[in-house]
N, C-alpha and C positions, 0 to 999 in steps of 0.2 A: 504494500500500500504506500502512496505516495503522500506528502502532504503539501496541503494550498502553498506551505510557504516557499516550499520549493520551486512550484510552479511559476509562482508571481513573480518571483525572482526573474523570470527568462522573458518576460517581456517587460517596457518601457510603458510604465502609466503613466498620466497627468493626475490620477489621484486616487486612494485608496481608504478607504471605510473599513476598519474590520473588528471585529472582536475576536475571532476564530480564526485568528491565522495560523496556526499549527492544526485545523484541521484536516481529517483524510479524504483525501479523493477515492472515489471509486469507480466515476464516468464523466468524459467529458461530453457535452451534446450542443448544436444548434435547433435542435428541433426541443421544444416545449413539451413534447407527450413523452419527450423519455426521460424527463428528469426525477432525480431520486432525494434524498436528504444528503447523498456526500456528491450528490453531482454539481460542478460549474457549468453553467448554463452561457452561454458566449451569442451573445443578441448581434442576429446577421441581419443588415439592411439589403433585403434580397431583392429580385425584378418582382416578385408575385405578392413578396408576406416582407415583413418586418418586425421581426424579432423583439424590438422593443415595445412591441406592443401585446407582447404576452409577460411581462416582468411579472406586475403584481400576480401572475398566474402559478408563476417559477417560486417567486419569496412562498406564497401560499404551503406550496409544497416540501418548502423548507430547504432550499437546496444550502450546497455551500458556500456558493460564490456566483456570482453574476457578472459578466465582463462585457461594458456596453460602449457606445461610442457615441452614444447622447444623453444627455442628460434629463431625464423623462419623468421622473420619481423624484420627491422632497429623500434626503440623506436621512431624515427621521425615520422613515419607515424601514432601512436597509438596516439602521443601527435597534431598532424597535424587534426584528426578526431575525437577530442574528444572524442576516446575511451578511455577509463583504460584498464589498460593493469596488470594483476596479475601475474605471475611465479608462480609455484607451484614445489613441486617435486614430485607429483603424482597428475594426474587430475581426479583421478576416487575417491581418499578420497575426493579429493574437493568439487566433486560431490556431492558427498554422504553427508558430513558436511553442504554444504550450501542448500540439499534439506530440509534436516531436518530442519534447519531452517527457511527456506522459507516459510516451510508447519507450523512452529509452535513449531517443534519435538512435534509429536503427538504419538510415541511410548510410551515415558516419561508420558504419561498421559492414556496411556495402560497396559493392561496386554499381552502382546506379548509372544507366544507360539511359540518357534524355533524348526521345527524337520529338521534333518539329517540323511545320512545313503543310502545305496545303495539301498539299495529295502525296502518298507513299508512306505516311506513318505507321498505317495496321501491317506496313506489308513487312518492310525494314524492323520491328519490335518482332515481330513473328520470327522475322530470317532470326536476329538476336536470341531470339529466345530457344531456337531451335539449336543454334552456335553454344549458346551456353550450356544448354543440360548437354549437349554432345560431349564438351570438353568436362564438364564441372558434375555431370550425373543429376542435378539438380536445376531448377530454373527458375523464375517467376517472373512476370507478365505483368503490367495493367495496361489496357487497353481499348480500341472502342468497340472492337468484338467480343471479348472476355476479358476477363483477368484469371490468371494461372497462379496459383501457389505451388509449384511441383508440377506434380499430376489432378490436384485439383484445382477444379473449374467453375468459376463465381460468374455468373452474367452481370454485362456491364449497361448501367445507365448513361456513362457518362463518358466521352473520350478519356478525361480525367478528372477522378472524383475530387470530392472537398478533402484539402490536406487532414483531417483525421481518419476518414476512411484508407489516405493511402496511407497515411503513419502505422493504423492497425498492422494493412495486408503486408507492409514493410516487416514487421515486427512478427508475425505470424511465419513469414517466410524464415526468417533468423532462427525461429523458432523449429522450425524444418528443417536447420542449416544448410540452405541457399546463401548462396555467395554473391549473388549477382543476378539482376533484373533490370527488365527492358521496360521503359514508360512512356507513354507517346503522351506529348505535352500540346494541347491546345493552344490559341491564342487568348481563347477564354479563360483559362487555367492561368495564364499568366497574369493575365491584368488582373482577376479574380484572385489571385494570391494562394492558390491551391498546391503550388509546389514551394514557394518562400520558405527558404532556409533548408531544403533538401541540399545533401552535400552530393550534386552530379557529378561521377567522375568525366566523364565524357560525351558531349552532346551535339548531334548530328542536327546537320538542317538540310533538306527533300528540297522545295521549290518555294517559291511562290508564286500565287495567282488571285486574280478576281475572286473574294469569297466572305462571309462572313460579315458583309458592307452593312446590314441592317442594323450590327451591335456597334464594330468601330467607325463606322460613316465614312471614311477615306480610306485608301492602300496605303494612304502612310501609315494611319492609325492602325492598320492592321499589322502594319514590318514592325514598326514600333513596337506594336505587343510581342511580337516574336525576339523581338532585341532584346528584352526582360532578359532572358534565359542565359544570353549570352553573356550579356553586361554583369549576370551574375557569378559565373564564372570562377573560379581560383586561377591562382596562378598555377598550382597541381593539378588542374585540369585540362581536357583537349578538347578544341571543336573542331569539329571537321564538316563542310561547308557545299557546297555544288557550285564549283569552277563556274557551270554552262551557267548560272539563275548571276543576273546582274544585280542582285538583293543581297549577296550572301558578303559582299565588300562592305554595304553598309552595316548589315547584321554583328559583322565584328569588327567594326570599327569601335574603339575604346577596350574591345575583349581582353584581360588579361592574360589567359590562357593560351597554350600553345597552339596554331594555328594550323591545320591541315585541309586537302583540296582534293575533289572527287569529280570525277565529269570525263567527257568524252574531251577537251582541249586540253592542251598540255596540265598537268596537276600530279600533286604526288600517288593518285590513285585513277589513272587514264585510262579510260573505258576502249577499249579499241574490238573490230572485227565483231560488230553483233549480229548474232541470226538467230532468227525465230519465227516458229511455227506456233501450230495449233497441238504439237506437242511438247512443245518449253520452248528455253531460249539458251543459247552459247553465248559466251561475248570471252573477252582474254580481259587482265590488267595488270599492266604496266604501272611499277612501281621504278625507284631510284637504283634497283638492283637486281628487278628480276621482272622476269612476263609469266603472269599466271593464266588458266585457259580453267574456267568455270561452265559449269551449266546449272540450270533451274530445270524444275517443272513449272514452273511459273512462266504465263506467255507475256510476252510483251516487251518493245523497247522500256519501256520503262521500266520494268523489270528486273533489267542492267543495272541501271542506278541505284534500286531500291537495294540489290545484293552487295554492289558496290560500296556504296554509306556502311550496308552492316559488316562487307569483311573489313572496311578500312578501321570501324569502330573496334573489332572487337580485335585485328592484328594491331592496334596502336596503341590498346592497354595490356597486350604481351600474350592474345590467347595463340597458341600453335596454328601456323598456317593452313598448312595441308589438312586437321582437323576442321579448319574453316570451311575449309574450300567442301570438304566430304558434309558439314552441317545444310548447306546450300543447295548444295546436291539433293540431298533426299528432303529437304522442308518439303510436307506435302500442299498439297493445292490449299491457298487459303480459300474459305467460304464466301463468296459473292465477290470475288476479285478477280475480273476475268476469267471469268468460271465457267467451261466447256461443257457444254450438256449435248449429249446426241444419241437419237434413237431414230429408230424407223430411217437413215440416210439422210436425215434433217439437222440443223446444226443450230443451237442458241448459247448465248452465252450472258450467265449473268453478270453485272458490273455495277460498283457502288458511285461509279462517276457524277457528281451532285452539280458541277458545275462547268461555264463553256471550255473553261481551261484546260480539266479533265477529260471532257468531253472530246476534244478536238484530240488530244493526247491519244486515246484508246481507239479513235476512229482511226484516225492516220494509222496507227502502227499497226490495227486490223487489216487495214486495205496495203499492208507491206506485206503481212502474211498471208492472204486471200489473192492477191492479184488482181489486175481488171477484170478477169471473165466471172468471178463470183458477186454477187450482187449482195447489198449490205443493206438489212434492213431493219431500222432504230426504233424502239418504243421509249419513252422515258416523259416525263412530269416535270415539275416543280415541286419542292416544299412551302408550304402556307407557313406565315407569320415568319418569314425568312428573307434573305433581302430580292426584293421584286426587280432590281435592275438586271442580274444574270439571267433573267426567264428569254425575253428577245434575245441577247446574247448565243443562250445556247439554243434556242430554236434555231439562227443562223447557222451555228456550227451543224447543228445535226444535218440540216437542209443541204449543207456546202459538201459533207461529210457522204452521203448516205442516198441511195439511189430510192426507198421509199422513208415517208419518217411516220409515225404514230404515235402522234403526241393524248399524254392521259392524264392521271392525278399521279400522284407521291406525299402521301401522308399531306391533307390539306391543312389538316389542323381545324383553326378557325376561321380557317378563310371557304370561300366557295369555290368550291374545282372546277365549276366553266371561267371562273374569273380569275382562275390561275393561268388555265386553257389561252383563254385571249391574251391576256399578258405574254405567254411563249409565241402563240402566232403574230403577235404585232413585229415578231422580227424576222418571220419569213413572209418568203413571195408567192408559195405554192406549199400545202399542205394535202400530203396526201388520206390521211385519214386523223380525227380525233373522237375522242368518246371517255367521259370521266369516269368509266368504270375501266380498271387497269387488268383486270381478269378478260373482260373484252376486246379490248386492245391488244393484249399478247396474244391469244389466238386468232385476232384476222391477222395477226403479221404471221405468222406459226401457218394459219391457214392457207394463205398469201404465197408463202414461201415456197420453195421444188428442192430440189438437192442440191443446185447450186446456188443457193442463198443460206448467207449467214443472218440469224436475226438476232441482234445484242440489244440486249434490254438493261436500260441506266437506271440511276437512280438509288437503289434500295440495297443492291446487294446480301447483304448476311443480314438482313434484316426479314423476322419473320413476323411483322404487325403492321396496319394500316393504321393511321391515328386521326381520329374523327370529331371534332370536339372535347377534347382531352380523353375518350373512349379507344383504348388501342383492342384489337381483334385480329386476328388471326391472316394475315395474308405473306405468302411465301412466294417469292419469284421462280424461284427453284421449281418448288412444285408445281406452282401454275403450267410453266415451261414443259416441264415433265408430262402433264396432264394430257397438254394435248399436241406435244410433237410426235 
C-alpha cells in the first residue's frame, strides 16, 4: 500500500488542504462511480463530462484525496470531510505523474517503444511486438487493435488509453517479466497528456498527412502535437524519423536524443528494391555496413516502411539482426490491414485506410501489384462527428484511384449518412454507385465484380461494430466480404 504522501510529492501543486496526509491509497480513478474511501479521485475537464462537477459526489463517499484544476468547492467542506484537497494547474499531468507512481513507474524499468504518425502505427507496434517476444520470449503491446500483455489479449478503446490504464498494463507486464513493449502514440494522446513522463527508450515516427483536423484545426497543430513526443525525449534516447515525410526535420528539431533516418532516399536505414504482391512484399536495407534482403507477408509498398521503422527501432537498441529480420518474416497478417480475402476466384481486400492520404497510398500500391488489366473496385465512407474536410478529398482520390467507386456510411455517429454521402460526393465528378447501408454496398461491388477485379473496401478495417448514435452493433467487413464473395 502506498500513501497520499508519497504521491503528492510527485507532482507540482498551487495548493494543498489536508489532514490525512499519511493516508493509504488503494485506487486511483477519473471516473466518479469507482471511487472508494482510500481512493484519489483526479477531476478531468473532459470533451463530454467534467469531473469537477461530481466533487461533492467523491467527498460524499469519503475518498482520500481529490486533485482538481478548478477551484469549484469552498476549502471548508474538503477540510469538514477529511478530504485533501490538491490544486493543480493541469489535472491530466497529474494524472499521469501520480499513475506512474502509483504503479511503481514501470516504464523506467522498460524498454518502451513509442510509434507515431498518421498511418502505419498498428502495423510497425505489431512488427515490434512480434520482434520482441521472438528475441525476448515475452512481449507486450498497446494499441489501436488490442493491447497484448504476453499472450494475453485486452480489447482496445483507445489508440492510447488514459496514462493510468497504461501505467496498470505497464506494470502488469513487469509483473509477467516482459522486458519490453511496443505503444502506438496518438496525436491525441499527446496533447491529452496520456503518455507524460513515460520514460521512451526509443520513438519512431511513420508519416504524416491530412487527419485529425476537427480536434487540432490546422496540420500544424497536428505536427505540433506529434513534436510533444519528441521534444520529450532524453538524451539516452533514439528517434528515428522517415527521411521521405518533409515533417520529420521539423519533428526533431530541438530533439535531444540521438537522431536516426529511414526511407527509400539516402538515410541510415534505405529502403531499396521493393516488390510486392498479393502474397507479401520483399524490399532489401541498406545500412552504413551492410545490405539486408527482408520479406513480409504483409502487402504493400508501405509495408517496406512500416518493417523498416520496426527493424531500424528494434536493431538501434541492440536487439540481434538476423533475429529481426526472421521476427518480420513470419509477423502474421494483421486484421483489417490490407487484408486478402478470396473465395469463389473473386478477390476483396479489407483496409482501415480513414483518410485521402491513406487512401491514395493503398490505391496506388494496389494498382502496382494488380497491373492495368485488373480493375479496382473501392467501397468506403466517412466517419461522422470527425473532420468533414477529408470527405471531398478522399472521394477524389478514390475516383482518380479506382475504375468503379461505392461510396456508403463508416460509423456515422451522430451525424446523418446521406449527409456524410454528399459531403464525399461534393468532391467527385462521377459517382458510380452510393447507398448508406454499407452491407449493401459491399455486395453490388462483390456483385459487380468477375475474377479480374479486385474490390478493397476502406475505412473500418479490424473493426467489428457500426456506431449509430452512440449505439455500437455488430458489423464486420470481413465477414460481410466473406458472405457474399
Amino acid at each position: 500500500m502506498i500513501k497520499l504522501s508519497e504521491i503528492l510529492n510527485k507532482i507540482s501543486s498551487i495548493q494543498v488542504i489536508s489532514k490525512n496526509y499519511d493516508a493509504d491509497v488503494s485506487n486511483i480513478t477519473s471516473d466518479s462511480r469507482n471511487v472508494n474511501s482510500g481512493s484519489i479521485f483526479v477531476a478531468i475537464s473532459g470533451f463530454k463530462f467534467d469531473g469537477h462537477t461530481f466533487l461533492q459526489d467523491v467527498i460524499n463517499k469519503g475518498v482520500a484525496a481529490v486533485i482538481i484544476e478548478k477551484n469549484v468547492l469552498p476549502d471548508e467542506i474538503f477540510l469538514q470531510s477529511n478530504v485533501s484537497k490538491v490544486l493543480v494547474q493541469d489535472s491530466r499531468k497529474a494524472l499521469a505523474e501520480i499513475s506512474s507512481e502509483f504503479y511503481g513507474n514501470p516504464s523506467k524499468l522498460m524498454k518502451i517503444f513509442g510509434i507515431t504518425g498518421t498511418k502505419g502505427k498498428s502495423t510497425t507496434a505489431i512488427f515490434l511486438y512480434e520482434i520482441i517476444k521472438h528475441i525476448e520470449e515475452k512481449a507486450g503491446l498497446i494499441g489501436t487493435i488490442e493491447n497484448r500483455i504476453g499472450d494475453k489479449k485486452i480489447p482496445s478503446k483507445l489508440t492510447t488509453p488514459e496514462s493510468l490504464q497504461i501505467n496498470e498494463y505497464l506494470a502488469e507486464m513487469l509483473n509477467s517479466r516482459i522486458k519490453s513493449a511496443a505503444i502506438e502514440i496518438s496525436s491525441h494522446s499527446l496533447e491529452l497528456k496520456r503518455v507524460f513522463g513515460l520514460d521512451i527508450k526509443i520513438a519512431g515516427f511513420t508519416n504524416l498527412a491530412s487527419d485529425h483536423l476537427d480536434y487540432h484545426k490546422t496540420t500544424e497543430n497536428y505536427l505540433n502535437a506529434k513534436k510533444i513526443l519528441f521534444d520529450s525525449l532524453s538524451e539516452n534516447s533514439i528517434a528515428i524519423v522517415n527521411a521521405d515525410d518533409e515533417s520529420s526535420s521539423k519533428l526533431v528539431k530541438n530533439c535531444k536524443s540521438k537522431i536516426l533516418t529511414y526511407g527509400t532516399i539516402k538515410s541510415d536505414f534505405q529502403i531499396l528494391n521493393i516488390k510486392t504482391s498479393l502474397n507479401g512484399t520483399s524490399f532489401s536495407i541498406k545500412t552504413k555496413e551492410n545490405l539486408y534482403n527482408l520479406t513480409t507477408k504483409l502487402i504493400g509498398e508501405f509495408n517496406a516502411f512500416n518493417a523498416t521503422l520496426a527493424f531500424g527501432m528494434a536493431t538501434s537498441i541492440g536487439f540481434d539482426v538476423q533475429k529481426t529480420i526472421e521476427a518480420i518474416k513470419n509477423t502474421p497478417q494483421i486484421p483489417g490491414r490490407f487484408e486478402v480475402v478470396q473465395k469463389n476466384g473473386k478477390t476483396a481486400i479489407i483496409d482501415y485506410a480513414h483518410t485521402a492520404g491513406s487512401m491514395e497510398a493503398a490505391l496506388v500500391s494496389l494498382r502496382k501489384i494488380v497491373g492495368n488489366d485488373v480493375k479496382i473496385f473501392t467501397v468506403f465512407g466517412a466517419g461522422g462527428d470527425r473532420d468533414k474536410t477529408k470527405r471531398p478529398e478522399m472521394g477524389k482520390v478514390a475516383e482518380k484511384y479506382s475504375d468503379k467507386v461505392f461510396v456508403t456510411s463508416d460509423n456515422p455517429r451522430t451525424e446523418n449518412p446521406n449527409l456524410i454521402i454528399e459531403d464525399i460526393l461534393a468532391g467527385m465528378k462521377n459517382v458510380h454507385f452510393h447507398n448508406s447501408d454499407r452491407e449493401i454496398a459491399i455486395k453490388t461491388a462483390i456483385d459487380e465484380a468477375d475474377n479480374k477485379t479486385v474490390v478493397i473496401i476502406e475505412g473500418k478495417g479490424h473493426e467489428t461494430y457500426s456506431e449509430v448514435n452512440g449505439i455500437r452493433t455488430h458489423f464486420d467487413d470481413k465477414e460481410i466480404a466473406e458472405k457474399y464473395l
